[in-house]
C-alpha positions in Angstrom: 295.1 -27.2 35.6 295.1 -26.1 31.7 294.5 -22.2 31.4 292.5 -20.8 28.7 294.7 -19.5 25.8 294.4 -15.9 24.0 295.6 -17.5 20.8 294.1 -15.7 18.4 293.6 -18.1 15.8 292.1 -20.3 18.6 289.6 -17.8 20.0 288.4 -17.3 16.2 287.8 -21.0 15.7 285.7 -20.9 18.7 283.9 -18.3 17.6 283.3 -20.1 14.7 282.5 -23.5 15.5 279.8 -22.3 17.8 278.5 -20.0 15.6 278.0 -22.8 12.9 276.3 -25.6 15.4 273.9 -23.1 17.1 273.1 -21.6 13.0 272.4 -25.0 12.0 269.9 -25.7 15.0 268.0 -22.5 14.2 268.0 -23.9 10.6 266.8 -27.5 11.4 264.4 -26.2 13.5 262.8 -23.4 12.4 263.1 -23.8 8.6 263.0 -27.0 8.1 260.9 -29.0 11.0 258.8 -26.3 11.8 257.8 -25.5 8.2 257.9 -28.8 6.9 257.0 -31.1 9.8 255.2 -29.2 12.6 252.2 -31.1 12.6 254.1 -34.5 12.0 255.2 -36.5 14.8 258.2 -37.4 13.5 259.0 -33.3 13.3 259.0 -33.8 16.7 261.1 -36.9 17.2 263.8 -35.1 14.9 263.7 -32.4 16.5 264.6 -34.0 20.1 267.1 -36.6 18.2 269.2 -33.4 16.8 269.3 -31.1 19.5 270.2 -34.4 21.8 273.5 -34.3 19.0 273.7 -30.8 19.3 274.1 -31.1 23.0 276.5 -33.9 22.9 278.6 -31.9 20.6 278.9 -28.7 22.7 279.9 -31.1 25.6 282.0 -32.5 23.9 283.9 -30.0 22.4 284.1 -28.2 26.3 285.6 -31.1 27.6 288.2 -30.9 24.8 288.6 -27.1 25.2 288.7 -27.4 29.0 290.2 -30.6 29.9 294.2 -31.0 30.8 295.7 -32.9 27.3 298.5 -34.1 29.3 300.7 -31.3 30.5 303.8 -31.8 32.1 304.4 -30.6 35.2 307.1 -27.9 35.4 310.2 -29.1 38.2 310.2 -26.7 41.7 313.8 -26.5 41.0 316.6 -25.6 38.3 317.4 -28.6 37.1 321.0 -30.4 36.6 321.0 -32.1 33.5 324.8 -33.1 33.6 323.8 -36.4 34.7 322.6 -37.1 31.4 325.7 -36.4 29.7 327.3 -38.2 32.1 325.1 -41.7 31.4 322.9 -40.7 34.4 320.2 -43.0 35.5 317.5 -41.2 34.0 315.5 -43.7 31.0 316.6 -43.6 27.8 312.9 -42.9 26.8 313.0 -39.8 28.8 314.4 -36.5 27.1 315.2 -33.0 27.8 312.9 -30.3 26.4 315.4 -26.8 25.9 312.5 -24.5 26.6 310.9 -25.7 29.5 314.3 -26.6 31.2 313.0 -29.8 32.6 313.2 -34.0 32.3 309.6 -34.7 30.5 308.7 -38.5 29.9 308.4 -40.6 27.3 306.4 -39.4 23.9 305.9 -36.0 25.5 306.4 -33.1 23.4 306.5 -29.2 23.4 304.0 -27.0 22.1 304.8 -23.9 21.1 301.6 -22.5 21.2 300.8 -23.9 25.1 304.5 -23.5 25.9 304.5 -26.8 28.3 305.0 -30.8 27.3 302.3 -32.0 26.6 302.2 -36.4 27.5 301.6 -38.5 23.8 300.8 -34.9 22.1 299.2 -35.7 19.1 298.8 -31.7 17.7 297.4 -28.7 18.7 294.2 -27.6 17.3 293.2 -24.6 17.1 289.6 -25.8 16.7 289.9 -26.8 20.6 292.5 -23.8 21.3 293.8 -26.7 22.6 296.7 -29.4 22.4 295.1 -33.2 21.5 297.6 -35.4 23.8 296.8 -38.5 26.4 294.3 -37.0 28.6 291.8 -35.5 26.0 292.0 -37.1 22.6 288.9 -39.2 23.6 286.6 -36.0 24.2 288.4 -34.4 20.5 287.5 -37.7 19.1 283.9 -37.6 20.3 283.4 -33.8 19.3 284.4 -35.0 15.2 282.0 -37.5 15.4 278.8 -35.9 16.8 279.9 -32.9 14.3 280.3 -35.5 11.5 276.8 -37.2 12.7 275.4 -33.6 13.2 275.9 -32.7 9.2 275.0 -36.0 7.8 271.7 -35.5 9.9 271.4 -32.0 8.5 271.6 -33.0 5.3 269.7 -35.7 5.6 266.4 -33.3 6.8 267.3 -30.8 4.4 266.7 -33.4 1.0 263.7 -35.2 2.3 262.1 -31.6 3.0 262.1 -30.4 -0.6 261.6 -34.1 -2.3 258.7 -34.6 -0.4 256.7 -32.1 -0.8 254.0 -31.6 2.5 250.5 -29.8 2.6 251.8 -28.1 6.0 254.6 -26.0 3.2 254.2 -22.4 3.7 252.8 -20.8 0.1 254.2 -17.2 1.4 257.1 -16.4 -1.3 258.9 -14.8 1.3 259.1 -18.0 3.8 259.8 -20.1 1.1 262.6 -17.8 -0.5 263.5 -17.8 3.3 263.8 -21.2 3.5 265.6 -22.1 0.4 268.5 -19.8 1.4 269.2 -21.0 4.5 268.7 -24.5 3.3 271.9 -23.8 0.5 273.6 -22.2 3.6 273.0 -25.1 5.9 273.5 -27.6 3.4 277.1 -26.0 2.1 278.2 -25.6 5.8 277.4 -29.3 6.6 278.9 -31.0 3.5 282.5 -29.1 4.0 282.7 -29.6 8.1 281.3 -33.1 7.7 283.8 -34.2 4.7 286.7 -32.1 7.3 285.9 -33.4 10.7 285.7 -36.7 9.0 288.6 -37.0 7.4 290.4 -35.9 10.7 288.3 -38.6 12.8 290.1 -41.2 10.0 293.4 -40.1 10.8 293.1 -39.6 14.5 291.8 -43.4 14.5 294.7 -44.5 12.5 297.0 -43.0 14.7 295.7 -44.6 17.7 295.4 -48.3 15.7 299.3 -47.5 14.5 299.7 -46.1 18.2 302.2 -43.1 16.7 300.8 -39.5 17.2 300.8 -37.3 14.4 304.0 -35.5 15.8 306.0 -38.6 15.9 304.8 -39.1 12.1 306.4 -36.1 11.6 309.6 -36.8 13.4 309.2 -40.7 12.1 310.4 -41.8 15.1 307.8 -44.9 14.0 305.4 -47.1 16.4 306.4 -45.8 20.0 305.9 -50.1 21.0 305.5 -53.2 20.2 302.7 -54.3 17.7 299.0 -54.5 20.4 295.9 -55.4 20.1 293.7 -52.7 18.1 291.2 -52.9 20.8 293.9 -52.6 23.8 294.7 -49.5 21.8 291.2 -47.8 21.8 291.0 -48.8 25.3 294.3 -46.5 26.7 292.1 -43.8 25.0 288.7 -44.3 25.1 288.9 -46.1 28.2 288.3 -49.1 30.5 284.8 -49.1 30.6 282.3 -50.7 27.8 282.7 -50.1 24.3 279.1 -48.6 24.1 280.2 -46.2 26.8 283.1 -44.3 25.1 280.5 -42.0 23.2 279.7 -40.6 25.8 281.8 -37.3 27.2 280.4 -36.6 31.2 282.7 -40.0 31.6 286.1 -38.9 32.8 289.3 -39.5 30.3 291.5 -42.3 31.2 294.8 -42.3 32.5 297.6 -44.3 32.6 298.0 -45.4 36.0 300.8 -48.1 35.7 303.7 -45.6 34.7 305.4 -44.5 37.6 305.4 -41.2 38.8 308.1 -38.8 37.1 309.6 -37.2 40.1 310.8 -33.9 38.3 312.6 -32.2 41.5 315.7 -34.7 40.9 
């Protein structure tokens, strides 16, 4: 079971990201539905259809946080790796990682941050405090898109508010000073997460359509296998299920059960 890590870098982005989605609810609703649509009963409907992505985001993101990427098993035992010098039977695929003192399977990597393996690591982000890798990329997935959705949404609210001008408007100077402030907040804070989280969602996608993992980009060790189908692709991460299910994150992640089991103890 993953532990939670004291990284400080990661604790701060987790401070952060909370503190922007739970700032931009307070906006939406109380600056800009509430003053702008509270008599309306699409105020209503927006309200409901944003803290619904709201809520999918903070799931999200504690599945990702939370969830086991992939991690490796450490061996009960000191290992003998002479047999690989030796042209053992161990896979070719398989490699032996210096700091964990252990066999780890194919495309597993070490993270220097987690200090295990982690299975198909794609890279640890400290937005998570987390490693992306086999087991969670679908939830880290999920949590750029509801954030991307989140600040197009924002955005969206924030424009039609002050173009369309409503009787319902507070005339207070104060309220409406009030309001345009935390509208320029909000609105800042949207554009730069939604333009960041969406350019990673871009490259996380490619790298599961290419099927090589950012750290295998880096190495250039190239395409892992043989050319697949796109959609057999999404599948291994998304998984099994219907398409129209993989947006959601209370289903579990999927995991390869056709590999063997890595017997470590050898």
């Amino acid at each position: 079971m993953p532990v939670f890590r004291g990284d400080p870098c990661g604790i701060t982005c987790l401070i952060l990201t909370y503190t922007a989605i739970f700032y931009a609810d307070y906006v939406v609703i109380h600056w800009i539905i509430l003053q702008t649509m509270s008599t309306s009963l699409w105020g209503a409907l927006h309200a409901v259809v944003f803290n619904v992505l709201v809520f999918m985001t903070l799931m999200a993101h504690m599945r990702a946080v939370f969830s086991d990427p992939g991690i490796v098993p450490l061996p009960q035992s000191r290992l003998d790796f002479s047999d690989i010098h030796a042209g053992g039977d161990k896979s070719d695929d398989w490699t032996i990682c210096a700091r964990c003192e252990m066999y780890r399977p194919p495309r597993a990597h070490h993270c220097r941050i987690c200090q295990r393996c982690i299975r198909r690591m794609d890279h640890h982000c400290p937005w998570i405090n987390n490693c992306v890798g086999e087991w969670n990329q679908k939830y880290f997935l999920q949590f750029l898109m509801f954030v991307g959705l989140m600040s197009i949404y924002a955005v969206s609210l924030i424009a039609y508010s002050w173009i369309k001008a409503c009787p319902e408007c507070s005339k207070d100077m104060m309220v409406k000073q009030g309001r345009l402030l935390h509208s320029v907040i909000l609105s800042m804070e949207s554009i730069l997460f939604g333009l960041f989280v969406l350019a990673i969602m871009w490259d996380q996608l490619q790298a599961i359509l290419t099927d090589e993992t950012a750290v295998e980009q880096v190495k250039r060790q190239g395409p892992y296998r043989a050319r697949r189908p796109k959609m057999a692709l999404l599948r291994e991460v998304c998984g099994r299920g219907r398409p129209f299910l993989w947006i959601f994150p209370c289903t579990g992640a999927p995991r390869n059960t056709t590999e063997p089991s890595y017997d470590l103890t050898v």
